[in-house]
Backbone bond lengths (Angstrom), bond angles and torsions (degrees), N, CA, C in turn:
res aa  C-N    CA-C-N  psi(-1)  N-CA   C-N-CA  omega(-1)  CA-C   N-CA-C  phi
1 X - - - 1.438 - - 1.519 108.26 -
2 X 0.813 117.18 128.17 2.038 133.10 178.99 1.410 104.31 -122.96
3 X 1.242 111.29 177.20 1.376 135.96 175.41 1.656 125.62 172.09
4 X 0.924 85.00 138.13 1.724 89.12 179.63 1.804 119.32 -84.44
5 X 1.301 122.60 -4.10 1.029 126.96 134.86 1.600 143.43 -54.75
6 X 1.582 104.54 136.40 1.529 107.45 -171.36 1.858 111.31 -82.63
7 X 1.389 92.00 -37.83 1.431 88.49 176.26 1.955 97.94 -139.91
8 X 1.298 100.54 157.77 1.427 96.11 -177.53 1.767 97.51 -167.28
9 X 1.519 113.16 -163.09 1.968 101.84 176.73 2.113 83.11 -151.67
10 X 1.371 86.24 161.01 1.470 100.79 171.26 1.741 99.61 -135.84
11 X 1.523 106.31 129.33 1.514 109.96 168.80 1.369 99.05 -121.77
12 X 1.635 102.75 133.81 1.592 108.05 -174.96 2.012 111.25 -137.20
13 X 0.907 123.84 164.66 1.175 128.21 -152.53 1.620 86.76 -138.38
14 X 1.193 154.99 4.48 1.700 144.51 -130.73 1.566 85.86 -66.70
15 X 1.392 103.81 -174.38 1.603 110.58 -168.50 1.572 103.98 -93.52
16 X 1.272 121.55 167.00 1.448 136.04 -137.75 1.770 96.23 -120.10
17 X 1.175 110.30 -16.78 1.696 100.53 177.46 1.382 123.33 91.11
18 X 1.586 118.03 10.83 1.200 122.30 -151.56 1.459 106.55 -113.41
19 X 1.380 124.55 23.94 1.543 139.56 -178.01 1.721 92.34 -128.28
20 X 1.677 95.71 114.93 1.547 94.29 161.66 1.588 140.16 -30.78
21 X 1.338 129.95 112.79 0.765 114.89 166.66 2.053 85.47 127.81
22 X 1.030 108.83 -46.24 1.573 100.94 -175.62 1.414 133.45 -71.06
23 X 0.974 97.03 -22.11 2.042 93.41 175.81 1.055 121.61 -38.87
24 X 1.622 134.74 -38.60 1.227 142.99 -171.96 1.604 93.73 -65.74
25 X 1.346 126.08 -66.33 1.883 122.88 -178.20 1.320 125.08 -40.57
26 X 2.182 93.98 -50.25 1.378 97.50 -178.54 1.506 117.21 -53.47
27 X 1.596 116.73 -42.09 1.180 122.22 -168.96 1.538 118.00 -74.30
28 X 1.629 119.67 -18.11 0.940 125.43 136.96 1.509 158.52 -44.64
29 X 1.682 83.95 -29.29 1.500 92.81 170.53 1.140 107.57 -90.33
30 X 1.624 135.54 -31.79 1.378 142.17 169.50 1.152 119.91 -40.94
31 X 0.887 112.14 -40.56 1.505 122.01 -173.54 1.510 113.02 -72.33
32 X 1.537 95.42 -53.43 1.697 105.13 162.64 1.453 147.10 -67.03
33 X 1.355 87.23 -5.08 1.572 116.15 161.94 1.169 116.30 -89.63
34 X 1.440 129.38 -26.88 1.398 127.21 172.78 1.202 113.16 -100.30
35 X 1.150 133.49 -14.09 1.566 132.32 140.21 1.958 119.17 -54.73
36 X 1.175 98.00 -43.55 1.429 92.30 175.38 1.248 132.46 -71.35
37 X 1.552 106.39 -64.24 1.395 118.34 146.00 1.888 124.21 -1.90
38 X 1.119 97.68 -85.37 1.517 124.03 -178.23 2.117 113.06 -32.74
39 X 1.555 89.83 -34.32 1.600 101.08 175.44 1.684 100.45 -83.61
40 X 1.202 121.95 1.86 1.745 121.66 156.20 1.528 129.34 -127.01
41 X 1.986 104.03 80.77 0.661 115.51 -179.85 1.670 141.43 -68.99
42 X 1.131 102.67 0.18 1.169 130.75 -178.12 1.686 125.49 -99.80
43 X 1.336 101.80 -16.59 1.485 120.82 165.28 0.966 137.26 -89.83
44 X 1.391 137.29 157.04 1.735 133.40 176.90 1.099 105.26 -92.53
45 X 1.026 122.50 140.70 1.741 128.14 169.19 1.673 108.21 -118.78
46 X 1.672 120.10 125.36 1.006 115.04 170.68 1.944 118.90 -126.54
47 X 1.263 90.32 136.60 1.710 83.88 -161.87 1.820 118.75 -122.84
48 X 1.502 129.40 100.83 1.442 117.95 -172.98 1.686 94.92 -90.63
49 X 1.538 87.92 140.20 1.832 97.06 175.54 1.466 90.86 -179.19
50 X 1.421 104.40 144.92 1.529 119.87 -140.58 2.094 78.96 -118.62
51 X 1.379 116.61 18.64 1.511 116.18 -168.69 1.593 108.25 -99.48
52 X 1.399 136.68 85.74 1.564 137.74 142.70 1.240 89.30 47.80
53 X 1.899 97.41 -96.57 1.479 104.59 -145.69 1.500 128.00 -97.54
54 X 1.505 113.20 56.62 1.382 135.52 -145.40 1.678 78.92 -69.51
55 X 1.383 101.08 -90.52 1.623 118.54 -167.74 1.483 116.15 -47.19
56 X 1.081 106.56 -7.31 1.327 103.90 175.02 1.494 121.01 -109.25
57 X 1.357 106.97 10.61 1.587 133.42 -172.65 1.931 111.70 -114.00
58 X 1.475 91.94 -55.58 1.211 114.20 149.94 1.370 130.26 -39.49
59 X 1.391 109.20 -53.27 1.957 104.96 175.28 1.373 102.06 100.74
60 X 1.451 124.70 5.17 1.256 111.91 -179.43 1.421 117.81 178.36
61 X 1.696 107.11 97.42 2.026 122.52 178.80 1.348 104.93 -31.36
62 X 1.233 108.31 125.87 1.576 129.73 178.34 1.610 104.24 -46.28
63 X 1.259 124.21 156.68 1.684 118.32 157.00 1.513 119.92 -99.05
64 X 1.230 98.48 13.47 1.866 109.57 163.24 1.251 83.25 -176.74
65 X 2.054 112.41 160.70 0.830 149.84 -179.52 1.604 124.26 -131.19
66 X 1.229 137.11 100.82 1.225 119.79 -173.94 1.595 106.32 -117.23
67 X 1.356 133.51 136.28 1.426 134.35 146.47 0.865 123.56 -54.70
68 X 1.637 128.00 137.62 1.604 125.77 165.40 1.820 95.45 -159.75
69 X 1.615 92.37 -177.91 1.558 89.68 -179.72 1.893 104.26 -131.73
70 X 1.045 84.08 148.03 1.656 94.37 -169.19 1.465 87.43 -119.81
71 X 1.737 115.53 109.51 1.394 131.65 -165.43 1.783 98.08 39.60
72 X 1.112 107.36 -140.17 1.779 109.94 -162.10 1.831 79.51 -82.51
73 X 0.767 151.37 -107.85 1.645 140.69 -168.02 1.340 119.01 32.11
74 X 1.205 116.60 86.16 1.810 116.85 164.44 1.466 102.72 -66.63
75 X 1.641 96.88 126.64 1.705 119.33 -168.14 1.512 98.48 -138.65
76 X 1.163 93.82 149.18 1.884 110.62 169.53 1.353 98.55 -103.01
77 X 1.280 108.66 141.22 1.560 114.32 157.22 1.933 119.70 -106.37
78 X 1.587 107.36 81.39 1.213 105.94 179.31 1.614 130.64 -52.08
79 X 1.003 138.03 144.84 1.510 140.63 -141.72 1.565 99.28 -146.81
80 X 1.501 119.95 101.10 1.383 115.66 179.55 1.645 87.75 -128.12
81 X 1.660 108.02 89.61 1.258 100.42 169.67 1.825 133.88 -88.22
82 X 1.460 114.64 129.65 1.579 97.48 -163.38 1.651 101.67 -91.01
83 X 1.597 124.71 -169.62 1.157 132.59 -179.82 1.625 126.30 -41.39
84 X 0.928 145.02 128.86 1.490 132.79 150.09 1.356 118.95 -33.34
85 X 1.244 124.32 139.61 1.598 131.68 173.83 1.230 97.54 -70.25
86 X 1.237 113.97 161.22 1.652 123.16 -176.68 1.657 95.77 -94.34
87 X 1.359 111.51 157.01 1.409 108.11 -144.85 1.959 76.41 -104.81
88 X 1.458 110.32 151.74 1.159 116.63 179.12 1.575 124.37 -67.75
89 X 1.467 120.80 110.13 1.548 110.25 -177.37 1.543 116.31 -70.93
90 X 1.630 111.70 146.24 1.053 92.52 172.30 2.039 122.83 -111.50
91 X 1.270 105.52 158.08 1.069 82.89 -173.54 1.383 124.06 -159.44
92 X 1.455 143.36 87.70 1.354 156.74 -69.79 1.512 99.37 -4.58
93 X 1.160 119.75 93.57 1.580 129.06 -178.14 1.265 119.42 14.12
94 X 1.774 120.87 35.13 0.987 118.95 163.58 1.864 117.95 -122.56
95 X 1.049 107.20 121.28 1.728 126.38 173.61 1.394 119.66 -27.26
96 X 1.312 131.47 116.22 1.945 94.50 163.73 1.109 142.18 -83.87
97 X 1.804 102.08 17.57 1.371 121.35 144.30 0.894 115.83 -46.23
98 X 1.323 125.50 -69.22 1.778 126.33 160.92 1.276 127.40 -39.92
99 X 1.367 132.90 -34.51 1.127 117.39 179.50 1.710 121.67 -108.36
100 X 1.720 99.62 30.62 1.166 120.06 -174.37 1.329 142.80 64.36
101 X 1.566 97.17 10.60 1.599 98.63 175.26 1.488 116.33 -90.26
């Protein structure tokens, strides 16, 4: 996963593991999400999944945790929030969005 963005957020829902036969993927993808993830340090990552061993699959304890339910499904909504963007200066009313920095 790349991007040409400096800072940006991903909210994801991936599947929960709860159909025979899937735990092995789900936990696969977890893993690969916290490998991927991790190369965007500058981003928030937010993740609902109703699965135990998220953070510990993941590679890395949420910095908040919230419960909720997605239909009858008791789910966490993990919260890995990254930095604030630096707010744009301005300067003879021009951005340094605009001037590319």
């Amino acid at each position: 996963m790349r991007s040409k963005q400096k800072y940006g957020f991903i909210i994801t829902n991936p599947p929960y593991g709860q159909r025979l036969g899937e735990i092995p993927e789900v936990e696969k993808l977890y893993r690969e999400m916290g490998e991927t993830f991790n190369n965007f340090d500058t981003w928030s990552f937010f993740v609902i999944t109703s699965y135990e061993k998220f953070e510990q699959l993941y590679g890395k304890k949420a910095d908040k945790k919230r419960k909720l339910y997605n239909g009858r499904v008791m789910c966490n909504l993990y919260q890995y929030p990254g930095p604030r963007p630096p707010r744009p200066r301005k300067a003879d009313g021009i951005t340094n969005e605009h001037k590319g920095e």
